[in-house]
N, C-alpha and C positions, 0 to 999 in steps of 0.2 A: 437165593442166597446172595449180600451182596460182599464184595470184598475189600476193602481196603489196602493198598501197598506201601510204606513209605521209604523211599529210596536215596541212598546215599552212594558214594564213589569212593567210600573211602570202607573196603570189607569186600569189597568185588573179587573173585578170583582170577588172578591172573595181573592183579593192580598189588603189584609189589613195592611202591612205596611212595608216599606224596609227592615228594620234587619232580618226579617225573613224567605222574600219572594225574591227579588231579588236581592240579592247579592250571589257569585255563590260558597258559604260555607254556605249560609241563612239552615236551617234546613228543608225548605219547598220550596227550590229555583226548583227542581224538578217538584211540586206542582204548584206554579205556571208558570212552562213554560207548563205546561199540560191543565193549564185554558188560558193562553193565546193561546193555538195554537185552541184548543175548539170556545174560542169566533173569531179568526182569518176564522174558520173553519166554521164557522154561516155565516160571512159576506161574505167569496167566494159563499156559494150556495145563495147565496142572489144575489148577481150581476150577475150567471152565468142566473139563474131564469131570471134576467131583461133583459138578451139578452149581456153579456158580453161573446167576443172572447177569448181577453185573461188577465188573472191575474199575475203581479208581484207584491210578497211578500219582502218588506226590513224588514229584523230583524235589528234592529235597536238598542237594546238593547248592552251594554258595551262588556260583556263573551256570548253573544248570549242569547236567550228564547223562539226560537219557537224548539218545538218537530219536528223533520221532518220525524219521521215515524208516526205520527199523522197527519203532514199535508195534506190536499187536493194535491192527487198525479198529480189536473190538472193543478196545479199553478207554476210556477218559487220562486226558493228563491236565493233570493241572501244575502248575511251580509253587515252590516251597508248602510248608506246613499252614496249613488252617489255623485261623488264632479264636477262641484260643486253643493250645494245644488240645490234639484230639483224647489223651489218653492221662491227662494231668487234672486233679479235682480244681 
């Protein structure tokens, strides 16, 4: 099974509001790319658990926001979205 992820900074838990959090001068933009790779990092062991081969990560986010020495070292990352969009006819 493979999986697909595509990620964003902005729906993060714990990323209570742009100005602070993701924008990439935010005081806490750090912060939360650290919660976002966190909760990115829940949902790979979770599909690898259900029987998934293999996982592609899209940071998807403007200036980037996943940590990638935090990420799950069994997953792919790539930056922003595939063109053309992967899920748009």
């Amino acid at each position: 099974m493979e999986i697909y992820i595509m990620t964003d900074l902005e729906g993060v838990a714990g990323v209570i509001d742009r100005q602070n959090y993701t924008l990439f001068e935010s005081r806490y933009y750090e912060l939360g790319k650290e919660l976002l790779t966190k909760e990115v990092n829940a949902a790979i062991e979770g599909f690898f658990e259900a029987g998934a081969d293999e996982i592609l990560v899209a940071d998807g986010h403007g200036s980037g926001a996943i940590n990638q020495l935090l990420l799950d070292s069994r997953v792919e990352l790539i930056r922003g979205f595939p063109d053309p969009w992967p899920f748009w006819p």
